[in-house]
C-alpha positions in Angstrom: -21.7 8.4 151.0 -20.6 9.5 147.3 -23.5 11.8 146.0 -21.8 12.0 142.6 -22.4 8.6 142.2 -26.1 8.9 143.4 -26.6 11.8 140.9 -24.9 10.1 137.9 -27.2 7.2 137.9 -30.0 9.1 138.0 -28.7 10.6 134.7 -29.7 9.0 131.3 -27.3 6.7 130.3 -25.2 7.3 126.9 -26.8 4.4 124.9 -29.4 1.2 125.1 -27.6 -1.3 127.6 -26.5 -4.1 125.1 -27.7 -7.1 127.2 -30.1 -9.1 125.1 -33.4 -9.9 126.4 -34.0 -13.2 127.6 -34.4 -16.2 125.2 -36.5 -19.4 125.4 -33.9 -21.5 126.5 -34.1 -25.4 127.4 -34.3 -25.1 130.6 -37.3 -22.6 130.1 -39.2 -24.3 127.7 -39.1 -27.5 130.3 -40.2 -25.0 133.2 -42.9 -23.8 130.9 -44.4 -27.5 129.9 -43.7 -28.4 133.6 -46.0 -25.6 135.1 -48.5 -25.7 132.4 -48.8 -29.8 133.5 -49.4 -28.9 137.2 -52.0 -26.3 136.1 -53.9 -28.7 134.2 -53.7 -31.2 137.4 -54.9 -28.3 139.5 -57.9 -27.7 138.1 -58.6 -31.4 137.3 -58.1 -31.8 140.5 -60.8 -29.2 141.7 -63.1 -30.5 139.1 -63.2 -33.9 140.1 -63.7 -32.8 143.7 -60.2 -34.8 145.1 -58.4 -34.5 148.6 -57.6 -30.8 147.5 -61.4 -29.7 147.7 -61.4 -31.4 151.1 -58.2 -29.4 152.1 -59.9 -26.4 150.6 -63.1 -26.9 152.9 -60.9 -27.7 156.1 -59.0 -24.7 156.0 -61.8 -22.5 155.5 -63.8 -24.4 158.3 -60.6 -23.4 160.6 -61.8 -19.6 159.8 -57.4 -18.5 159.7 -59.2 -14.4 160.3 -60.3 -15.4 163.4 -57.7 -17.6 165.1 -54.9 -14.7 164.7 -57.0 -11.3 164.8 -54.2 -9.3 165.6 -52.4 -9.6 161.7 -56.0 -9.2 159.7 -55.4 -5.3 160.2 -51.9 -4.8 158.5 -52.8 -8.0 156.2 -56.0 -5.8 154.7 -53.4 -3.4 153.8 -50.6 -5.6 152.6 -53.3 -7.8 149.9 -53.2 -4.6 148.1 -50.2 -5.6 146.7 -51.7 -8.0 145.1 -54.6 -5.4 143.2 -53.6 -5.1 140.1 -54.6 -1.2 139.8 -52.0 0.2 142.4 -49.6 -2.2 141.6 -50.0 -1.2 138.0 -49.5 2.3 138.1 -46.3 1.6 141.3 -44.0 -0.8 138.7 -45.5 1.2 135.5 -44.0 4.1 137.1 -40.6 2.5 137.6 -39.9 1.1 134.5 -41.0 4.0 132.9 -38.6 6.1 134.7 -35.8 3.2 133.8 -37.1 3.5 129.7 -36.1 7.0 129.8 -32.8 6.7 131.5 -32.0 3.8 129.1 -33.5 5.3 125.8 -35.6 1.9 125.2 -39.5 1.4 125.6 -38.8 -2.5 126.2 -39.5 -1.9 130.1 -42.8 -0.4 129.4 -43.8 -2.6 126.8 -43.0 -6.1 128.3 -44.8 -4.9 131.0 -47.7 -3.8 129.1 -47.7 -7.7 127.2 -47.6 -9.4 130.5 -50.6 -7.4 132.0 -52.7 -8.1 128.8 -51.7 -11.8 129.0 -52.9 -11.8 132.2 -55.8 -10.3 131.7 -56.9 -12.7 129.0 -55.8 -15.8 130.2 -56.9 -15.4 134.5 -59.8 -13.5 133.1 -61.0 -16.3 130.9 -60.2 -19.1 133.2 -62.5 -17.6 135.8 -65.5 -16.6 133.7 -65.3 -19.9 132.6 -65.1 -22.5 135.4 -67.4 -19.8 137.3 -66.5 -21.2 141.0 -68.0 -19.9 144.1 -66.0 -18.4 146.5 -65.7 -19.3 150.1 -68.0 -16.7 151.4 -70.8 -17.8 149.0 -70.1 -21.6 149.2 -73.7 -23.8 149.2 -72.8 -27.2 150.0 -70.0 -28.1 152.5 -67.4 -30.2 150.5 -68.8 -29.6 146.9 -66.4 -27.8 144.0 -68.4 -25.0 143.9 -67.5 -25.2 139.9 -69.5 -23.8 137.2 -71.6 -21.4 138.9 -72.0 -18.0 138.9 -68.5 -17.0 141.0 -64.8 -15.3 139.4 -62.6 -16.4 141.8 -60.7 -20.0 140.2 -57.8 -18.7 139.5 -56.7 -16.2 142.2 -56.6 -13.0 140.1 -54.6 -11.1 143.3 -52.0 -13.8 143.4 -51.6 -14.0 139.4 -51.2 -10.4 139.6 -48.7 -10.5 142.0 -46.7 -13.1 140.5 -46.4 -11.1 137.2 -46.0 -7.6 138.4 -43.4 -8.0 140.8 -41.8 -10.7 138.7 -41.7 -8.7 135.5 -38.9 -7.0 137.5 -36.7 -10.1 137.7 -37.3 -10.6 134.2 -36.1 -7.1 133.2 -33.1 -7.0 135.7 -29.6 -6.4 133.3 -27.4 -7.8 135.9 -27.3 -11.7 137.6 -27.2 -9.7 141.4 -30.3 -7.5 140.4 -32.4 -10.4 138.9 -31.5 -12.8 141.9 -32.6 -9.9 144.6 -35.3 -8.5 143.0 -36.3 -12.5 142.6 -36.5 -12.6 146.2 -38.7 -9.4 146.3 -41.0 -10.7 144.0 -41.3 -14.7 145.3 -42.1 -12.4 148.8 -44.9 -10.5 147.4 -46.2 -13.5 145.5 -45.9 -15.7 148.3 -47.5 -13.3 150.9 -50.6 -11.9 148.9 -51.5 -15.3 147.9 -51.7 -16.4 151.6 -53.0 -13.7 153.0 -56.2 -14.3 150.8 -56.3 -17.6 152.3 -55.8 -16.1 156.0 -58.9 -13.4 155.0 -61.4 -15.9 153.5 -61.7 -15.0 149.8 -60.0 -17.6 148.0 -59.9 -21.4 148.6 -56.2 -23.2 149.0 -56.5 -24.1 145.1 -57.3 -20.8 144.2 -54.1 -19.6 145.3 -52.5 -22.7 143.9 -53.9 -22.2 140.7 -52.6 -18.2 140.6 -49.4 -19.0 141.4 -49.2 -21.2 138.3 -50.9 -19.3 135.8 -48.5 -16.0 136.8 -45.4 -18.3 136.5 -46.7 -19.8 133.3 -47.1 -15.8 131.4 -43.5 -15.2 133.1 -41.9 -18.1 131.5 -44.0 -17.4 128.3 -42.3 -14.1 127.6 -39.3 -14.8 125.5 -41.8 -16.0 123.1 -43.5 -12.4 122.7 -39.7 -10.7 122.7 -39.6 -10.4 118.6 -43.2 -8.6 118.9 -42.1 -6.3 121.5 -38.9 -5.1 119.0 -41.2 -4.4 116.2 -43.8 -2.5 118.4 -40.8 -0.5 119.6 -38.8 -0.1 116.1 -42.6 1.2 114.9 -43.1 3.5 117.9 -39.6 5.0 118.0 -39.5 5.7 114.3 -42.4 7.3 114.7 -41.5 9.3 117.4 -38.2 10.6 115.6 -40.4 11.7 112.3 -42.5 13.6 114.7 -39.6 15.4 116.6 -38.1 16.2 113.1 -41.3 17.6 111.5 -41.1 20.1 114.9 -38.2 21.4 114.5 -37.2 24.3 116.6 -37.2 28.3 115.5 -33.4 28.2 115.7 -33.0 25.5 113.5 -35.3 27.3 110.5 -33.8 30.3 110.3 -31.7 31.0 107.2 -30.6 33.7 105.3 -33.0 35.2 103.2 -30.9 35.1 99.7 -28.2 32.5 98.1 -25.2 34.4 98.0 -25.7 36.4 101.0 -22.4 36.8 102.9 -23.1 36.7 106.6 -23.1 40.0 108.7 -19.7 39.4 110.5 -17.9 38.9 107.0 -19.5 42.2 106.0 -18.3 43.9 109.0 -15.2 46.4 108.4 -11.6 46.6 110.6 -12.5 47.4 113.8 -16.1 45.7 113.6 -17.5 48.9 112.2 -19.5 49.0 109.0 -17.7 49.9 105.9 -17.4 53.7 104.9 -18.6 53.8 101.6 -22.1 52.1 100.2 -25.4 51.6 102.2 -25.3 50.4 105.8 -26.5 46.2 105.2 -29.6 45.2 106.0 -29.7 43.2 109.0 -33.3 41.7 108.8 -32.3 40.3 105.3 -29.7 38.0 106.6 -31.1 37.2 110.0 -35.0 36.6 109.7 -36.4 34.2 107.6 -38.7 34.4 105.0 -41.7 32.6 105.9 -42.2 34.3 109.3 -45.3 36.3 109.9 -45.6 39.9 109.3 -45.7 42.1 112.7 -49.0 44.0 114.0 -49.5 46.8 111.2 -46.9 45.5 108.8 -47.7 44.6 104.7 -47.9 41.0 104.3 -44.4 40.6 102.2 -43.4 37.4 100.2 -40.0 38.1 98.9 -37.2 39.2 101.2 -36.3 42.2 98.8 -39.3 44.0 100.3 -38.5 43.3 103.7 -38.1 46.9 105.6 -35.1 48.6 105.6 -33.1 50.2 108.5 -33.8 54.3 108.3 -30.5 56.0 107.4 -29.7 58.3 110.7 -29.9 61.3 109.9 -26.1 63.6 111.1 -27.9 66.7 111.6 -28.2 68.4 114.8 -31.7 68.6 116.7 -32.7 71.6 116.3 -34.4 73.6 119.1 -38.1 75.0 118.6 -38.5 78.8 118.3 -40.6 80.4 121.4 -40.6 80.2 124.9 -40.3 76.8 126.4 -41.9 78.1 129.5 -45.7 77.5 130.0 -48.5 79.6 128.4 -49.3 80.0 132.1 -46.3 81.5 133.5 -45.3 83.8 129.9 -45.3 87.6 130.7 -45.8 90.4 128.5 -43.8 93.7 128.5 -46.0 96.7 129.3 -43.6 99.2 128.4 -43.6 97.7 124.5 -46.0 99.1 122.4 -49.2 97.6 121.5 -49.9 98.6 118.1 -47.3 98.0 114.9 -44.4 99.8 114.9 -44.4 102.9 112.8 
């Protein structure tokens, strides 16, 4: 296996890919009108209380949990790909990693749309047909409509539908967007069945998810204008910020017009010149608007900025006395005491 190739695609990428996102094309727009039809049939169909009530009622009479008790374990587990919470923060996580690597927030933020269109549109639909789930059903072959239940739409399967599908939709290449298709139909598919299989959700519950995620999938390209201008207004944003913090290295500057840097003032040799002052170095290094050091005048002019101390050519000279200890000095007793005479 080629690890270069491993590590140069986990590297960001030189510029924006240049495949345009995906327009509301014919064949869309009739998917769209198509879905939206069978989602209005679904629910008139629950409403006035057809052959898919009765297949709801038959299927949850069968009890699926207790005719194959050996898959509710691992299906407990797998419905959680359908909770919009974990699933969130998993694909979130991805496409933000793929909006760095591609220097766009259009992952991040068509993912972002899609969750609040679900939101509003599942979350809507169920507070306001208010249908019982199968648990709390009262009448055996009634609607269960208008009550005080959530469940009409599946929210799980909606939310499957749209996260994993928001991947498809994102994919820059035909082989990505048909696999990752695949991945996503599995997912939606599964979660939506397995609520069936557990008892929470009615047949046209699931039905009824399955549409309205398709429907905010297919709705996308519509929103595509409004995700560029949220991302032009971020971005630009973004690079007036990293300007006004520029780094220390990028504001310093010579103190004076005119100055000549230190290496042009430097004689042969890179010694200083013989004759005239040695230059001062803080004067064409450090800027003027840094703070003053710990016990330094506050300065505002670079002319009072502190000098180098000339060296001074003289040789140390050593202290007169004993260098020896006051402990360890001796005295001659054979020299007189008293001043000489």
């Amino acid at each position: 296996m080629r690890t270069d190739r491993i590590f140069a695609r986990l590297e960001q990428e030189p510029a924006r890919p240049l495949v345009p996102p995906p327009g509301m094309s014919g064949t869309r727009r009739a998917l769209f009108f198509t879905m939206l039809g069978l989602y209005a049939a679904i629910v008139a169909a629950v409403l006035t209380t057809s052959r898919l009530v009765r297949l709801d009622w038959q299927v949850m009479l069968f009890r699926p949990y207790k005719q194959w008790p050996e898959l509710h374990a691992f299906l407990d587990y797998f419905v959680v790909l359908g909770q919009r919470g974990p699933t969130a923060v998993l694909v979130a996580a991805w496409l933000g990693w793929r909006s760095w690597r591609q220097r766009t927030l259009r992952p991040l933020l068509a993912l972002g749309a899609s969750l609040l269109l679900l939101n509003v549109t599942v979350g809507a639909a169920k507070l306001g047909m208010g249908r019982e789930g199968p648990h709390y059903a009262n009448r055996i072959g009634a609607n269960e409509m208008f009550l005080t239940g959530d469940i009409f739409p599946s929210g799980h399967t909606a939310n499957a539908v749209v996260t994993w599908g928001i991947l498809a939709y994102l994919a820059t290449t035909p082989r990505a967007r048909r696999r990752l298709s695949v991945v996503a139909a599995v997912f939606a598919l599964g979660v939506g069945t397995t609520t069936v299989y557990i008892g929470t959700h009615w047949v046209s519950d699931v039905l009824l998810g399955w549409a309205a995620g398709l429907l905010i999938l297919l709705a996308l390209p519509w929103f595509e204008p409004l995700i560029a201008r949220v991302e032009a207004y971020l971005l630009s944003h973004w690079y007036r910020f990293r300007e006004g913090v520029a780094p220390l290295s990028a504001r310093l500057r010579p103190a004076g017009a005119g100055v000549p840097p230190v290496a042009a003032r430097l004689g042969a040799g890179g010694a200083y010149p013989a004759s005239g002052p040695e230059p001062a170095l803080a004067e064409a290094v450090l800027p003027a608007d840094l703070p003053p050091r710990a016990g330094e005048p506050r300065t505002h002019h670079p002319a009072h900025a502190r000098q180098h101390a000339a060296r001074s050519e003289r040789s140390p000279v050593t202290p007169a006395g004993s260098r020896r200890p006051y402990g360890e000095r001796t005295v001659s007793r054979t020299a007189p005491m008293g001043p000489r005479k």
